[in-house]
C-alpha positions as CSV (number, residue, x, y, z in Angstrom):
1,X,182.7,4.6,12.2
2,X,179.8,4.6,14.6
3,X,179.9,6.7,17.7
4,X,179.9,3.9,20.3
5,X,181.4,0.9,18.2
6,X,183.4,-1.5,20.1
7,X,181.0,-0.8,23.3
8,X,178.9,-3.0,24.8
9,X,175.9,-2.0,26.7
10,X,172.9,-3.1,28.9
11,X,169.8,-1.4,29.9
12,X,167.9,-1.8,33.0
13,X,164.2,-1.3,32.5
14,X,162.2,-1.8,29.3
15,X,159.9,0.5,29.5
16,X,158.9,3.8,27.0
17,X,162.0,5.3,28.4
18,X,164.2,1.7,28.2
19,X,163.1,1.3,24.4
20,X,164.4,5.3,23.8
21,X,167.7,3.7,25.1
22,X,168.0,0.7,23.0
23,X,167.5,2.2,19.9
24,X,170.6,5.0,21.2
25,X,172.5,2.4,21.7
26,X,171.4,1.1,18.0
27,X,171.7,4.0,16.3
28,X,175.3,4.4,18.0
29,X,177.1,1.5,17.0
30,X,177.2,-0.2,20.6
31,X,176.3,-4.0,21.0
32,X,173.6,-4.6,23.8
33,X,174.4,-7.4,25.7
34,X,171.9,-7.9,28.1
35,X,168.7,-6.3,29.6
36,X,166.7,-6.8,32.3
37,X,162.8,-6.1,33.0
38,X,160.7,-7.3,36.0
39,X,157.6,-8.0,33.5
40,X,158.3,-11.2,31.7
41,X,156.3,-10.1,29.2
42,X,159.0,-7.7,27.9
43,X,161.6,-11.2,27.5
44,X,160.2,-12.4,24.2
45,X,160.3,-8.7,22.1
46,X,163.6,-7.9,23.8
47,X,165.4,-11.4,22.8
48,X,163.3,-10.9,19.1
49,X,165.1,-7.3,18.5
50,X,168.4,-8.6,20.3
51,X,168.6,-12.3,19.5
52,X,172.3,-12.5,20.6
53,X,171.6,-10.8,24.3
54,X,170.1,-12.2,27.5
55,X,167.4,-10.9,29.0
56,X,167.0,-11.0,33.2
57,X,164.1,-10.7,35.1
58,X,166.5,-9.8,38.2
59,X,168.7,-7.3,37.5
60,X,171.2,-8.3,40.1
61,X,171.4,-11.3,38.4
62,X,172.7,-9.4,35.2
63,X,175.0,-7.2,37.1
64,X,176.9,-10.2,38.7
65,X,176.6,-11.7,35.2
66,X,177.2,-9.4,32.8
67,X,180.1,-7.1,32.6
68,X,178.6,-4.1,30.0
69,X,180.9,-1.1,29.0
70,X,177.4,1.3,29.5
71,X,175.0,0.7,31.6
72,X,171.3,2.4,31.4
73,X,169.0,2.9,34.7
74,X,165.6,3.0,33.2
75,X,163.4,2.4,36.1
76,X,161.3,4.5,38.2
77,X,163.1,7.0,41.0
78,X,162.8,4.9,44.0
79,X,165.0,2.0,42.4
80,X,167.9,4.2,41.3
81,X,169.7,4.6,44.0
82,X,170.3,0.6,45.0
83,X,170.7,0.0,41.1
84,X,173.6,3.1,40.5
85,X,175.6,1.7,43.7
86,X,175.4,-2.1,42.7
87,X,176.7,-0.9,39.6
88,X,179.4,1.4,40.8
89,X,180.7,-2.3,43.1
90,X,180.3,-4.0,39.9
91,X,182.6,-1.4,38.7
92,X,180.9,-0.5,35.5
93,X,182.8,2.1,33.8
94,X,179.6,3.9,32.6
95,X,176.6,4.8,33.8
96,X,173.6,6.7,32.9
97,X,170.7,7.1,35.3
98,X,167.5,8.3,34.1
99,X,166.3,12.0,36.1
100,X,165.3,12.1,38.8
101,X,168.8,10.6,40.1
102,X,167.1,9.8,43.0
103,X,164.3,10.5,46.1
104,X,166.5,12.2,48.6
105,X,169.6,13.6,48.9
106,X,171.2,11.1,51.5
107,X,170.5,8.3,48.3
108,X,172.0,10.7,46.1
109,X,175.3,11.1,47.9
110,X,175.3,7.4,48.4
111,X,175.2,7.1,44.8
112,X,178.6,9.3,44.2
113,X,180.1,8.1,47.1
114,X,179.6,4.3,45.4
115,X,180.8,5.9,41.9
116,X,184.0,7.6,43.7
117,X,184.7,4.4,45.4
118,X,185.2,2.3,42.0
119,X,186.1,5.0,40.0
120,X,182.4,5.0,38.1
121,X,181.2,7.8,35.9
122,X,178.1,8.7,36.9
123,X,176.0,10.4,34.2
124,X,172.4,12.3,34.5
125,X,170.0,12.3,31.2
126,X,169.1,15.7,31.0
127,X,168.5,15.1,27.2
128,X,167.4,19.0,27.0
129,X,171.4,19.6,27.2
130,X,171.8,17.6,23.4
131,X,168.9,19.5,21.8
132,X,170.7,22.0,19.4
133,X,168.3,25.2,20.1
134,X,169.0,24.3,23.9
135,X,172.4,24.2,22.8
136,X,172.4,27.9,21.0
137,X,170.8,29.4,23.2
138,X,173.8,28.3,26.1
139,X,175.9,29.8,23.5
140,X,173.7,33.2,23.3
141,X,173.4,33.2,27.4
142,X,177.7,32.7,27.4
143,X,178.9,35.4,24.6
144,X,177.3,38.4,25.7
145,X,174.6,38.7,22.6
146,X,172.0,39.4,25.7
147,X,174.6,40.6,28.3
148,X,174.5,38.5,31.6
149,X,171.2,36.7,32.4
150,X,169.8,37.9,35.1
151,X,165.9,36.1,35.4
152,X,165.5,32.2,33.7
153,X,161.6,31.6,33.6
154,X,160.0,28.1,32.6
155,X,156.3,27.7,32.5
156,X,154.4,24.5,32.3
157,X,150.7,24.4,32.4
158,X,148.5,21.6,33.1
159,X,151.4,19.6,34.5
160,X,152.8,17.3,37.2
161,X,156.3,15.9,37.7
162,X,159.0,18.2,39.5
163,X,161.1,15.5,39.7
164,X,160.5,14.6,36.1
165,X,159.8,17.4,34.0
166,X,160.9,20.1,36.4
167,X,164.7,18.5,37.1
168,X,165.6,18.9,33.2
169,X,164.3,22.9,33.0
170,X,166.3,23.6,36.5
171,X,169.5,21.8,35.7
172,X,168.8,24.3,32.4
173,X,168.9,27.7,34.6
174,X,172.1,26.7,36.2
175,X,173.9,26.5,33.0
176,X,172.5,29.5,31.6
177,X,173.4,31.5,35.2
178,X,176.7,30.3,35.6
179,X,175.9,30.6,39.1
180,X,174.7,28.0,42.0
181,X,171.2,28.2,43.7
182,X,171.5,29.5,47.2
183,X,167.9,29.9,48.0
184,X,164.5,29.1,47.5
185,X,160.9,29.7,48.1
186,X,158.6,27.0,46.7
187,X,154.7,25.9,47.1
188,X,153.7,22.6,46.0
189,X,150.6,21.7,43.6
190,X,148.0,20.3,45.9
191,X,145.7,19.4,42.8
192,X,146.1,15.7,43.3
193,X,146.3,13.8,40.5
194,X,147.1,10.9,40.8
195,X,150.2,9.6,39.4
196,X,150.0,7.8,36.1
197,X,152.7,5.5,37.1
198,X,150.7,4.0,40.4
199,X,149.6,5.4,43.4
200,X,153.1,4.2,44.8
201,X,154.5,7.5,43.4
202,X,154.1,10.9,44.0
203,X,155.3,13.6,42.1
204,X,153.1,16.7,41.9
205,X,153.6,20.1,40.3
206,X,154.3,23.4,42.0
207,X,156.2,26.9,41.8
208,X,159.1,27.7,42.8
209,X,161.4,31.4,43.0
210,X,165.4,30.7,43.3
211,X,167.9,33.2,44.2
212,X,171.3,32.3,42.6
213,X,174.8,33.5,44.0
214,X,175.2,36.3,41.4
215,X,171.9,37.7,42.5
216,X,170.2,35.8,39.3
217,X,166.5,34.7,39.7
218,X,164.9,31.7,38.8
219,X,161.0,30.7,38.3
220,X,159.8,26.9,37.7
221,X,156.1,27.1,37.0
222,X,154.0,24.1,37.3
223,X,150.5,24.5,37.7
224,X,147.4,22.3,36.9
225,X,144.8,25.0,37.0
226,X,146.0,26.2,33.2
227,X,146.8,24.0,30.6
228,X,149.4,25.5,28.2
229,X,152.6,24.2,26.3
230,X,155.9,24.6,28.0
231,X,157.1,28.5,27.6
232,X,160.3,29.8,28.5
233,X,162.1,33.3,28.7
234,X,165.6,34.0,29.4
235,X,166.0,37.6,29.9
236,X,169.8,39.4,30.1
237,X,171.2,43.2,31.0
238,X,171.1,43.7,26.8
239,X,168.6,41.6,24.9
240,X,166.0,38.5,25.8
241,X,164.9,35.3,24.4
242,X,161.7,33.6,24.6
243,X,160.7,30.0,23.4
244,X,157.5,28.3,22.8
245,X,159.4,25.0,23.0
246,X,156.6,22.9,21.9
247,X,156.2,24.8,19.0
248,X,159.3,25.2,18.5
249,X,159.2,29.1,18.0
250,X,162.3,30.6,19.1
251,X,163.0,34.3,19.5
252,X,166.6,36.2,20.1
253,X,165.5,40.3,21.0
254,X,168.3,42.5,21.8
255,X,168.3,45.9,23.1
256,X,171.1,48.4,22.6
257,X,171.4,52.5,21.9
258,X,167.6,52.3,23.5
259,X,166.1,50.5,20.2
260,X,165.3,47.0,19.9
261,X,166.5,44.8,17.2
262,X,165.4,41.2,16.3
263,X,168.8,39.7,15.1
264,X,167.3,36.1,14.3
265,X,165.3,33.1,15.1
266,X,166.6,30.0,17.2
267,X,164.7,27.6,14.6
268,X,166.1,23.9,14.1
269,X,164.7,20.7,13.6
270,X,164.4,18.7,17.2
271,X,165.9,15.9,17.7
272,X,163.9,12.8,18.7
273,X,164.5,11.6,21.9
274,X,166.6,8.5,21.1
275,X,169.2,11.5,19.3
276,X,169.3,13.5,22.5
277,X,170.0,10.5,24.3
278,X,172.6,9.1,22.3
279,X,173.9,12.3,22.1
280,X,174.1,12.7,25.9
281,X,175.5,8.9,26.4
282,X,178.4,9.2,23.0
283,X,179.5,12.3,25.5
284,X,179.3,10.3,28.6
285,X,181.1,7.9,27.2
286,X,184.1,9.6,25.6
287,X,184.0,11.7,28.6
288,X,183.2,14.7,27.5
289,X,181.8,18.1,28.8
290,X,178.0,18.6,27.3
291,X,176.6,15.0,29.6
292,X,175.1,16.1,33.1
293,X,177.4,14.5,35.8
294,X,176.3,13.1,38.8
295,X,177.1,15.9,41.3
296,X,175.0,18.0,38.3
297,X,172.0,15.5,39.5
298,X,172.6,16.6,43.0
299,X,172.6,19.9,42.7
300,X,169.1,19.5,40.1
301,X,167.2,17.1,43.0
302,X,168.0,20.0,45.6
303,X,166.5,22.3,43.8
304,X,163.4,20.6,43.4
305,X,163.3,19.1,47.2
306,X,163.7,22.5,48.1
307,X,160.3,22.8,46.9
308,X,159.1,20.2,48.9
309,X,161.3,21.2,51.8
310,X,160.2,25.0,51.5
311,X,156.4,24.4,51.2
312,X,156.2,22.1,54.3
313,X,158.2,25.0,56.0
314,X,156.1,27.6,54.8
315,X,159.5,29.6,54.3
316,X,162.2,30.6,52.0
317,X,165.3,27.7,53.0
318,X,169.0,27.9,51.8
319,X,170.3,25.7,49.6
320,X,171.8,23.0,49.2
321,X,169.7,21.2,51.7
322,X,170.8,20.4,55.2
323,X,170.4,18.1,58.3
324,X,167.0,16.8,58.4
325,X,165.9,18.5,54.9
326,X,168.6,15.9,53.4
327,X,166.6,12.6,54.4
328,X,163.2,14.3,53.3
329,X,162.2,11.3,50.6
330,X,159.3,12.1,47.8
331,X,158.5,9.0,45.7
332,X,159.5,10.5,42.0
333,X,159.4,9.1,38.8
């Protein structure tokens, strides 16, 4: 039996990202019953693929309409907030909002606040979670093949989006720490791209150090003055690993008795991105313990406006965010 079957499901947003969640929600078993887009030239191919659902241009129309087991937040970051509460008071029993959760922190605690309220569960797609080398190397991070890690590195080159890129590979150190963030020192990307999306947004690269409570380091590179695929080392007190994730070359090295020994490869076919994000919703929805929760969301958007907060400081700060850093709001996608 499918994974979802018997669930009914509605997606907000029909763009790129929207389609990736229709066909999740296709592949899973779950009947979509509605969808909602604010270009009317996304009706006719919707009601085509989904001849039995209803398509909105308003989606407060669908929510007070509509009564979906899962809901999907596909928009751009400055809507999720109001969409995640309406659908907490419509007490949807799912919910899965695209990263970033949100533009600053006080819409981010509104969100759970809404979700606590109705008894909502708020779910983040950090699809990186649902890749299986992701996976493995958790498992490598939590049983001691490389001892305790103690430095996470991620390196993007020629790259914008904090919020969107950089929130998946920082919600990624946490879980290979085991530790929270307690400070940061962060300088933002004044290249100046402009945002693919519309000038409305803004969502530039940058760097970023963290210091962890174990006394664990993290680095979040994202420059555009180099132009490389994403790299990543994960170095503990016995071994390391490195991955050149979008070659998909992964490396386990461990060091013991002063010799180096190259176990095996983290090799294994990726998953599109309609499988990780089934994956991460068919745990969401059975309420399990691989799906990013909301307060997971929270903790990933302080970590990257810390960056902002930090660079317009000129200063390490503390974290999680307080007083006036919580209402800082950056336009993300």
């Amino acid at each position: 039996m499918s994974a979802l079957f018997g669930r009914t499901a509605a997606v907000l947003g029909l763009g790129r990202m929207g389609q990736n969640h229709l066909e999740s929600y296709r592949m899973g078993g779950a009947r979509v019953i509605a969808a909602s887009d604010i270009r009317p030239e996304t009706q006719e191919p919707f009601e085509s693929a989904h001849p039995e659902a209803r398509w909105y241009e308003d989606w407060r129309e669908l929510l007070a309409k509509e009564t979906p087991d899962l809901l999907s937040i596909v928009t751009n970051g400055p809507s999720h907030a109001e969409m995640v509460i309406a659908a907490a008071q419509a007490s949807i029993p799912v919910i899965m909002c695209e990263k970033p959760m949100a533009t600053s922190i006080e819409e981010a605690e509104a969100m759970l606040d809404a979700c606590k309220k109705s008894g909502s569960r708020l779910y983040i797609n950090f699809t990186l979670r649902a890749f299986p080398a992701f996976q493995q190397l958790i498992r490598y991070a939590s049983d001691g093949t490389i001892g305790e890690v103690r430095l996470v590195s991620v390196f993007i080159g020629g790259a914008r989006g904090l919020g969107c890129v950089g929130s998946h590979y920082v919600d990624m150190m946490r879980l290979l720490i085991k530790s929270e963030p307690v400070s940061i020192h962060g300088r933002l990307d004044r290249t100046g791209t402009p945002n693919p999306r519309g000038e409305q947004f803004r969502d530039p690269g940058g760097v970023a150090v963290y210091e962890f409570e174990n006394g664990a380091r993290g680095i979040l590179e994202m420059f555009e003055d180099y132009s490389l695929p994403p790299y990543l080392v994960v170095v503990g007190t016995k071994g390391r690993i490195t991955a050149d994730i979008a070659q998909n070359r992964w490396q386990l090295e461990v060091y013991a008795d002063k010799e180096w020994s190259y176990p095996s490869f983290l090799v294994d076919t990726p998953p599109t991105l309609a499988e990780g994000t089934l994956a991460m919703i068919v745990d969401a929805a059975h309420d399990g313990t691989m799906a990013a929760t909301g307060p997971d969301g929270l903790t990933a958007l302080h970590m990257i406006l810390g960056i902002h907060a930090a660079d317009s400081a000129d200063r390490s700060i503390s974290l999680p965010l307080q007083a006036d850093e919580k209402k800082i709001i950056v336009p993300m996608t």
